[in-house]
N, C-alpha and C positions, 0 to 999 in steps of 0.2 A: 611537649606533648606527653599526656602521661601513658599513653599505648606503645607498645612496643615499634620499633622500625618493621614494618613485613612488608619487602617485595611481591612487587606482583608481576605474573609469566603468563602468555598468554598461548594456551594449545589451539593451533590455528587453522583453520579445515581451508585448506589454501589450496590453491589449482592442482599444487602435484598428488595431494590428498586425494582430490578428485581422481586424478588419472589413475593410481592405486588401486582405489576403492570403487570408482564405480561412480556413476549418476547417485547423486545425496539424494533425491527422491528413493531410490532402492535402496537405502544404505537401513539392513537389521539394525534395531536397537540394539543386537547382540553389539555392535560395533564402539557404544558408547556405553555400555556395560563393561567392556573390556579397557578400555581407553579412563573410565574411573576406579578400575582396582586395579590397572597399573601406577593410575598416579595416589592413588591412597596408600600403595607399601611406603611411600616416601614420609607419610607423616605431616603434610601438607595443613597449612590452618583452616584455608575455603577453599570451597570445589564450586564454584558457580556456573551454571550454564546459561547460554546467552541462545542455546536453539530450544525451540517451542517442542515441547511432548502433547499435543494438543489430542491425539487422536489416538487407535494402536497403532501397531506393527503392521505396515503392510504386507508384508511377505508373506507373516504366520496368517492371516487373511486368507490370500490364496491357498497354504497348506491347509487350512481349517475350510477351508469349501471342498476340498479332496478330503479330507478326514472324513466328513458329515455324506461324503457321499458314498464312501466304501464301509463305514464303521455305524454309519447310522449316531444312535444317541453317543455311540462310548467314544465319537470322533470330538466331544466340547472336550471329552476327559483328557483326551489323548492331547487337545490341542492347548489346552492349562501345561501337562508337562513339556511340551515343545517351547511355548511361547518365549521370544526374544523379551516381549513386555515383562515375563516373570522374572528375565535374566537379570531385565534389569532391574526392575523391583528390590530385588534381593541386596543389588548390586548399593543401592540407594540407604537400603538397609542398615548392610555395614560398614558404610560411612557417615563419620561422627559431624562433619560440620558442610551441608550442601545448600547451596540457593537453585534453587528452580523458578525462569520466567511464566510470567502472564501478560498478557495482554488486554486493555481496554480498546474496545471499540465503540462505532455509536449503533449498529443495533442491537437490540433489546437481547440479552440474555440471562440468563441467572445459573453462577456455579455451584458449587454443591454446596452443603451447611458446613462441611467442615472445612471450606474455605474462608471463612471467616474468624477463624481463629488468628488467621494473619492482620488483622487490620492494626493500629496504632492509634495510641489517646492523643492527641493533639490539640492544641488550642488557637483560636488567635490568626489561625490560616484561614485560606479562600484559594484550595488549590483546584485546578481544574476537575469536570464532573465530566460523568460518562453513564449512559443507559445500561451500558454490558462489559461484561468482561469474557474475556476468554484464558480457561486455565489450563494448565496441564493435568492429565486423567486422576482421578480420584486415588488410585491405588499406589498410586506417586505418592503423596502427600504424605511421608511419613512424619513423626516424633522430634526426627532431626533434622525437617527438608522446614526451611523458610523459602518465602518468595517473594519476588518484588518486581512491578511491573516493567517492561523496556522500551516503551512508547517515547517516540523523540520528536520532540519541538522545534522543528527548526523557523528561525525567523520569516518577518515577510519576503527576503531578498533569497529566503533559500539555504541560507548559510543556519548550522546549527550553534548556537554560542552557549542557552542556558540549561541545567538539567532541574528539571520539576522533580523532588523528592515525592512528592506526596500527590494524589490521585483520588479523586471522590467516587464511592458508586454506592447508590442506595443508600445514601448518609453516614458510609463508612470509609474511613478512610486509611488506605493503604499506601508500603512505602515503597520506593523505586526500590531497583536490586541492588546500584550501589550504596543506597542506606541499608539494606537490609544485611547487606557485606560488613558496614560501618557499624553494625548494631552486634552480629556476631565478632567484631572485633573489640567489644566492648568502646566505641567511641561516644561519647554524650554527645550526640547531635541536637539533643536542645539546646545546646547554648553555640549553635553555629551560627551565622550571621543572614542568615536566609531572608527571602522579599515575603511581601504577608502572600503572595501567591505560591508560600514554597519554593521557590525556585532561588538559583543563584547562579553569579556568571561561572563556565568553567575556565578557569588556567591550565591552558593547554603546556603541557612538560615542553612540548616539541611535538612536528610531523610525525607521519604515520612510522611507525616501525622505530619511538622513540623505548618502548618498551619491548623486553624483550619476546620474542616468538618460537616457539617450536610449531612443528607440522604434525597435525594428527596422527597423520599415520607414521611417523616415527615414535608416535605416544602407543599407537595401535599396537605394531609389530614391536615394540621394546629394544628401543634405540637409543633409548635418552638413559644416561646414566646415573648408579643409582644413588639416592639422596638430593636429585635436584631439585625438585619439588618441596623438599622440608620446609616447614615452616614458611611456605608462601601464602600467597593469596592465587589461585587458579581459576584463569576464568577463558571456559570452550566458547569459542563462535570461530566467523568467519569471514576472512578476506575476499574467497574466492572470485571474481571477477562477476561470474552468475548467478550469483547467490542475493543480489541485491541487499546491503546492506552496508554500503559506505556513503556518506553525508558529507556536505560539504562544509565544513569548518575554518575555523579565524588565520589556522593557520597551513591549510591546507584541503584533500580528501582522505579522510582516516575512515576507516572501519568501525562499525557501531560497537564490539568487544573492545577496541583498543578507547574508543572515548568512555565507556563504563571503567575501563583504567585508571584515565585521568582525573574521572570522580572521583574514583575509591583513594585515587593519589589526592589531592585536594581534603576531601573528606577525613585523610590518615595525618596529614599536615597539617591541616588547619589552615590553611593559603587558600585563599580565595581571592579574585579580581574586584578590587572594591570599586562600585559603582559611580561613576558622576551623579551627584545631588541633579533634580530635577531644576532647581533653582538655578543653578550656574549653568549647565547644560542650554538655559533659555537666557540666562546673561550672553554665552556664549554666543548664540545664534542671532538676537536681536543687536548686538555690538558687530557680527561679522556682515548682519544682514543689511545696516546702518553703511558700513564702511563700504561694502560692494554695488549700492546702490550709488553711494554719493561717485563710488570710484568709475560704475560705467555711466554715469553722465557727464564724466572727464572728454573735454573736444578731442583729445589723444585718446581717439579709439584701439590704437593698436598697443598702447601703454595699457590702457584697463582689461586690454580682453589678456593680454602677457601675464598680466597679474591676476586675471581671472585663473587660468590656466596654472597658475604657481599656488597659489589657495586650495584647488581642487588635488594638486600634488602634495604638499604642503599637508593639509589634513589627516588622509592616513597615514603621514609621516608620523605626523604628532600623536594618533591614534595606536602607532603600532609601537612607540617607544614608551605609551604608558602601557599597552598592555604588557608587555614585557617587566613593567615595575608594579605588575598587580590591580592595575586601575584601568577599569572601561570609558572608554568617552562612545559613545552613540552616535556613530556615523551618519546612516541614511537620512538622518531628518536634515542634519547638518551641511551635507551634500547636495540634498535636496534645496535646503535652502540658500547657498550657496547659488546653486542654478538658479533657483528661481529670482532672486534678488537682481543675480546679472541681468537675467533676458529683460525683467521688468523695467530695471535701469536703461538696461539698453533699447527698450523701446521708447521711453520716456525721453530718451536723448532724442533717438530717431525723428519724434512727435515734433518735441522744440526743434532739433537742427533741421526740416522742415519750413517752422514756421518763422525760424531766422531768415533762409533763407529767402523764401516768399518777401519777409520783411526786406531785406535788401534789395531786392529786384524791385522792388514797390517804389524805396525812395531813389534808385540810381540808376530808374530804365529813364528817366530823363534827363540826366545829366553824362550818363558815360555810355563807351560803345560797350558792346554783347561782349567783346571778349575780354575783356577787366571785369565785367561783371561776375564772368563765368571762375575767372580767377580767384574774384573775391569769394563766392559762395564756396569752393574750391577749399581755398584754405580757411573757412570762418574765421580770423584774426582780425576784426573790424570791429576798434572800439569805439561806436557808437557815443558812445558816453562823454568823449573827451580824452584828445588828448596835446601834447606838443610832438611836432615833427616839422622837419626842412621841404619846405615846400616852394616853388614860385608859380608866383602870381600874374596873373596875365589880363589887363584892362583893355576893352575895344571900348570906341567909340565913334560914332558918324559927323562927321563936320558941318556942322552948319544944317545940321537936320531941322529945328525950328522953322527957318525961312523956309526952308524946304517942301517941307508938309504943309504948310500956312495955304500954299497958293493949288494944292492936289486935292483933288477928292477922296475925302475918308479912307475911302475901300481901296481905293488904289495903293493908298500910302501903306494901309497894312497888307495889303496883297505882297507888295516890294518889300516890305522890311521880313515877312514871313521867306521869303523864296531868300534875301540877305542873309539873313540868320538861319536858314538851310546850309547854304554853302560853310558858313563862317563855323558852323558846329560842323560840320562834315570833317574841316583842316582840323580843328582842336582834338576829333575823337580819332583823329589819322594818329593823333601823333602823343595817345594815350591820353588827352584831358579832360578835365572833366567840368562842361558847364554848371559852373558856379548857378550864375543866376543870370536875367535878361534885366538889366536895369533901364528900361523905357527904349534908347536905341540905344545902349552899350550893350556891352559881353563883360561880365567877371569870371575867368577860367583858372583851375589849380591844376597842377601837373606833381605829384609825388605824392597826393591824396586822391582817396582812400588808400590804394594800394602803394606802397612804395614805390617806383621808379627809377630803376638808375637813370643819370644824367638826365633828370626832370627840366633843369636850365635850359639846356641842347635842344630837348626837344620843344621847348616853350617859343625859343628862338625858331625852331624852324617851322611850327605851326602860324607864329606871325609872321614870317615871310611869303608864305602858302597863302594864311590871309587877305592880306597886301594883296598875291596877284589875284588869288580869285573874284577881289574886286572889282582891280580892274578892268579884267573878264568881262564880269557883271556891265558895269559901264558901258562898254564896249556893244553888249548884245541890247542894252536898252537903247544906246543912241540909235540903232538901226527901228526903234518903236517910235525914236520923237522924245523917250524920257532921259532924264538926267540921272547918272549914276551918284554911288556913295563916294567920299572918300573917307580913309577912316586913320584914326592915330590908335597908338596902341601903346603902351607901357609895360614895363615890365621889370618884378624884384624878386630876388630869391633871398630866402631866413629863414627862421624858426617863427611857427604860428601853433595858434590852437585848435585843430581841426575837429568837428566832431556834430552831433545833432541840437539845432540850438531851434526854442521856438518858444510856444505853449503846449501845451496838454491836449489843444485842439489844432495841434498845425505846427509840426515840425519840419526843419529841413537840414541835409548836411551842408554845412559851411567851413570857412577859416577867419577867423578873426584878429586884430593885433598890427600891430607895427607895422608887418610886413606887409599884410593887404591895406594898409592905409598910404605906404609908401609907393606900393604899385600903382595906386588909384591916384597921388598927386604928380606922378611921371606922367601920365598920359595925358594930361591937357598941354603940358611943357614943346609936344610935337606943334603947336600953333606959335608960340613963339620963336621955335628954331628952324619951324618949315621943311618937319622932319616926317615920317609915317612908323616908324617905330625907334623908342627909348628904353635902352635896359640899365641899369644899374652898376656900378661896381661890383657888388656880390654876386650878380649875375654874368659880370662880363669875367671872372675869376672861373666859375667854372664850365662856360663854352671853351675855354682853350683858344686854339686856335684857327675853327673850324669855320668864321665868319670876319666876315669883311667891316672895319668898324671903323666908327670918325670918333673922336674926341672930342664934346663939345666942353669938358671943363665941368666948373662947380656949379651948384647951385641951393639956395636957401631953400629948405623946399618947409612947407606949413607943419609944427610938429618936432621937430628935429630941432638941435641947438648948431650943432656942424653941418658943413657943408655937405650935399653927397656929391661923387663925381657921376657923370652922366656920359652916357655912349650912344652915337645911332650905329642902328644895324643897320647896312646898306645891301648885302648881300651875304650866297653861300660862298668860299674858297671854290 
């Protein structure tokens, strides 16, 4: 930097100030006329003030309505040599290097003409514009007084981050007070790194009270000792609590004198927060926004919304360790979208896991009971698509149905087989199965599909025992009609198949396909040549245990197979 290092202190009109001195509404100018030539013996480089002179002296006010009313004309006279405004006119006088605020507002005003002496040549900018301005009284404005506006911008969320150097009115444009600080400290702010709007982020040093403070009225009554003020930068405002003038910023709530600090600190350093590029910033966002969508249409809703939740942490993490290394990243949008991406994803999930779910009820309200189904919708883990898993297979069929129905009247025969296959579906969904299909008078039923099942075998085994009697039951109530009942063989194998939706484009349905339903379907005729009602398998008789009552019938060649399988009737439970 080619300016010198100058500290900056700041005289601080703080509560106890207040308790000292009085309501700051009554506070004489005398008070900051005294308060400037104590800190002027020190030899100080700027005296900036950060409180508005916008008006007179109230006090000499009311003394000058008492003058005017005992003295007549010679009460103006009287009230010129009284006046606190004259104290401090003088005061302003003879001090060599002073800034005094103004303020822009939006109605319509116009300051004096020799308010214009202050504006600056600029080029290339588009800084904010304003109808009016409000300045400090005319009689102020000396030789040695510059000024610069103290209007703060704080973002849409509230928080103040950037400070706008520069300020349009009436096509002239004027500079903040900490450039106008920067300009008597001899710094080339033209070649600062500023937005075409002027402005630029501030780098906060630290929280409030990172710079140093004295209390007015220890500046007042001459408390501060002497030479402390040499060669600094000195800027009056105010902490006070009531005084309205602390903002909420990046790294806290600071007082508007102490962030004119961090300007002139920045300003005197040449540090500034360099900005994220617009270009990466929307890399950023459409790459997070991309990732957060795909992530809440994850069926692990409580995995995406975790990480939802770590993102939104995560972000000012990464936001606050670059600010700390000079670089901004632009939260709110990021945030924003952030949120928004989740809910939308997670609506979009909601929409689909909806229309899955419909979908599944759709193809398995006729084939399985309500409470597998609720299971299944439950955990959506239903791969429709295809896949392999250990299943067994469970084949019904009526004996000698042909002759049967030959000599019965149509409706009757389906009247029977419908109230049959009432019953026969009732055992299979007793005992978690799930009707395959009706193949003319058979049953094809799976037990460990769709939803897994422990000991699928077991209970395949005791839904065909269940079968068996509900038969004949059945039988039983019909011979009391005059008709003849069913009787039915059953087969049964457990393996590895391939479960999943098999069809056309016009007409799908779940099934299991493979060895193992081909091997169940040639066991069940085998009950006519051994004069048995249900046949299970080897594989099957492996994992019932020892929970049923079984015969041995031995091997047999079954159509398909090169080896023999062994074969088992079930005859009962233990």
């Amino acid at each position: 930097s080619e300016h010198p290092e100058v500290p900056v202190v700041i005289v601080d009109i703080d509560n106890r100030s207040l308790n000292e001195l009085g309501r700051f509404q009554n506070w004489p100018r005398y008070y900051f006329a005294q308060v400037l030539k104590n800190i002027r013996k020190d030899n100080p480089k700027i005296i900036a003030f950060d409180i508005l002179f916008t008006e007179p002296d109230t006090m000499p006010g009311v003394v000058r309505k008492i003058l005017r009313e005992k003295l007549g004309p010679l009460g103006d006279s009287a009230f010129y040599l009284l006046s606190f405004d004259r104290v401090l006119e003088k005061e302003l006088d003879s001090t060599p290097a002073v800034i005094l605020p103004f303020f822009f507002t939006d109605e319509f005003s116009t300051p004096s003409p020799s308010f214009l002496r202050y504006r600056v040549l600029v080029e290339g900018i588009n800084p904010p514009s304003f109808p009016g301005v409000v300045s400090c009284e005319e009689r102020f404005l000396k030789k040695n007084v510059s000024v610069g506006f103290i209007n703060a911008f704080p973002d849409r969320d509230g928080t103040l981050r950037r400070c706008y150097l520069f300020g349009e009115w009436n096509g002239n444009i004027f500079p903040h007070l900490s450039l106008a600080i920067a300009e008597r400290l001899r710094i080339d702010w033209r070649k600062l790194p500023f937005e075409k709007d002027g402005s630029f982020f501030i780098k906060f040093t630290g929280p409030f009270h990172t710079f140093p403070y004295v209390s007015f009225t220890d500046v007042y009554h001459g408390r501060i000792p002497d030479g402390y003020f040499k060669d600094r930068v000195v800027l009056i405002g105010t902490s006070a609590t009531g005084l309205s003038d602390r903002f909420n910023v990046p790294v806290g709530i600071m007082p508007g004198v102490e962030i004119h600090a961090n300007v002139i600190d920045n300003l005197r350093k040449g540090e500034f927060l360099r900005v994220v590029p617009f270009h990466l910033r929307l890399i950023i966002m459409l790459v997070f926004s991309l990732f957060l969508t795909v992530l809440s249409t994850s069926r692990r809703m409580y995995l995406s919304f975790i990480l939802f939740i770590l993102a939104l942490i995560l972000f000012p993490v990464i936001s606050l360790f670059l600010f700390f290394n000079h670089i901004y990243l632009e939260m709110t949008r990021i945030e924003g979208i952030i949120l928004f991406s989740y809910i939308a994803g997670t609506i979009l999930t909601m929409r689909e896991t909806e229309k899955e779910k419909r979908k599944i009820r759709e193809i398995f309200s006729r084939y399985l009971p309500e409470r597998v189904i609720d299971e299944m919708v439950e955990k959506m883990e239903i791969p429709l698509g295809g896949e392999r898993r250990e299943i067994t297979v469970l084949f019904s069929d009526i004996r000698n149905f042909t002759s049967l129905s030959e000599k019965r009247d149509p409706a009757d025969v389906v009247s029977d087989l419908n109230e049959f296959f009432n019953e026969m579906t009732e055992c299979i969904f007793k005992y978690d199965g799930m009707v395959d299909k009706f193949l003319g008078d058979g049953i094809m039923a799976i037990f460990g599909a769709p939803v897994p099942i422990p000991g699928h075998a077991e209970k395949a085994v005791m839904a065909a025992l269940e079968m068996v009697e509900r038969a004949e039951r059945l039988k039983k109530k019909w011979k009391t009609r005059g008709k003849r009942g069913f009787d039915i063989g059953i087969g049964i194998h457990t393996g590895v198949a391939v479960v999943g939706n098999v069809g056309s484009s016009k007409r799908m349905e779940y099934t299991a396909i493979g060895d193992t339903v081909n091997l169940a379907a040639r066991l069940e005729p085998l009950n006519k040549e051994y004069g048995t009602r249900i046949i299970i398998s080897e594989a099957t008789k492996r994992q019932i245990k020892d929970f049923f009552v079984l015969r041995d019938l031995g091997s047999v060649k079954v159509k398909g197979k090169r080896a023999e399988v062994k074969i088992y009737e079930v005859i009962s439970r233990k």
